[in-house]
N, C-alpha and C positions, 0 to 999 in steps of 0.2 A: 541830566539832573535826576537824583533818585530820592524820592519823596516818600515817607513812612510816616503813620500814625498811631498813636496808641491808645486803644479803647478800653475805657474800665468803667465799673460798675460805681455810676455816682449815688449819692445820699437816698436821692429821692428813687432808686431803680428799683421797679416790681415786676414779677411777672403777672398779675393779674392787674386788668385793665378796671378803671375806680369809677364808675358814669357819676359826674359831677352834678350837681342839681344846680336847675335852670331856675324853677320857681319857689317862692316860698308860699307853702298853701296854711289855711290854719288849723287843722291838722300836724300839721309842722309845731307852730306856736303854741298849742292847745298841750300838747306831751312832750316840747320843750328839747323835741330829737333833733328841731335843727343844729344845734349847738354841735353836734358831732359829724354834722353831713359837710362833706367839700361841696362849696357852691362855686360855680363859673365863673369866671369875672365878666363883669358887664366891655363891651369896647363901644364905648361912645364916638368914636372916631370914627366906624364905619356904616360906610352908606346904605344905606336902605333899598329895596327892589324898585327896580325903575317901573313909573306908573304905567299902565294901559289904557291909553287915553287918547280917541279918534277912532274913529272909524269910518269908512266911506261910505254912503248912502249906496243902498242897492243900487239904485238905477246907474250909478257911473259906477258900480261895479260892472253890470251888463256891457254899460256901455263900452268900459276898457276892455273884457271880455269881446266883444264883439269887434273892434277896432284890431286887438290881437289878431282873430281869427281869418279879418278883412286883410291884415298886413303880410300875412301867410300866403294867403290865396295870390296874393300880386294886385 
């Protein structure tokens, strides 16, 4: 099986990379330049950083620590 592809240069193709704007500040609103800035699309679809939540009390830290070290030793 012999498999070819043809690549060309679509609508949107630049060589220079465009940094999208994430926020709108009022400064933005005030001189009325958002109007010409590409802003990012929001993805409300995706999930958020999972929380950091728990943690061990020292002392059964030590204590696993210490169990470690006891299960080591024999």
């Amino acid at each position: 099986t012999l498999k070819s592809y043809w690549i060309r240069k679509g609508s949107a193709f630049s060589t220079a990379v465009v940094r999208q704007e994430t926020e709108l500040t009022p400064e933005m609103i005030a001189t009325g330049s958002w109007r010409q800035l590409p802003f990012k699309p929001y993805n409300f679809s995706a999930l958020g950083l999972p929380l950091a939540c728990g943690h061990l009390h020292p002392l059964l830290k030590v204590r696993s620590q210490l169990r470690q070290i006891f299960l080591e030793m024999g």
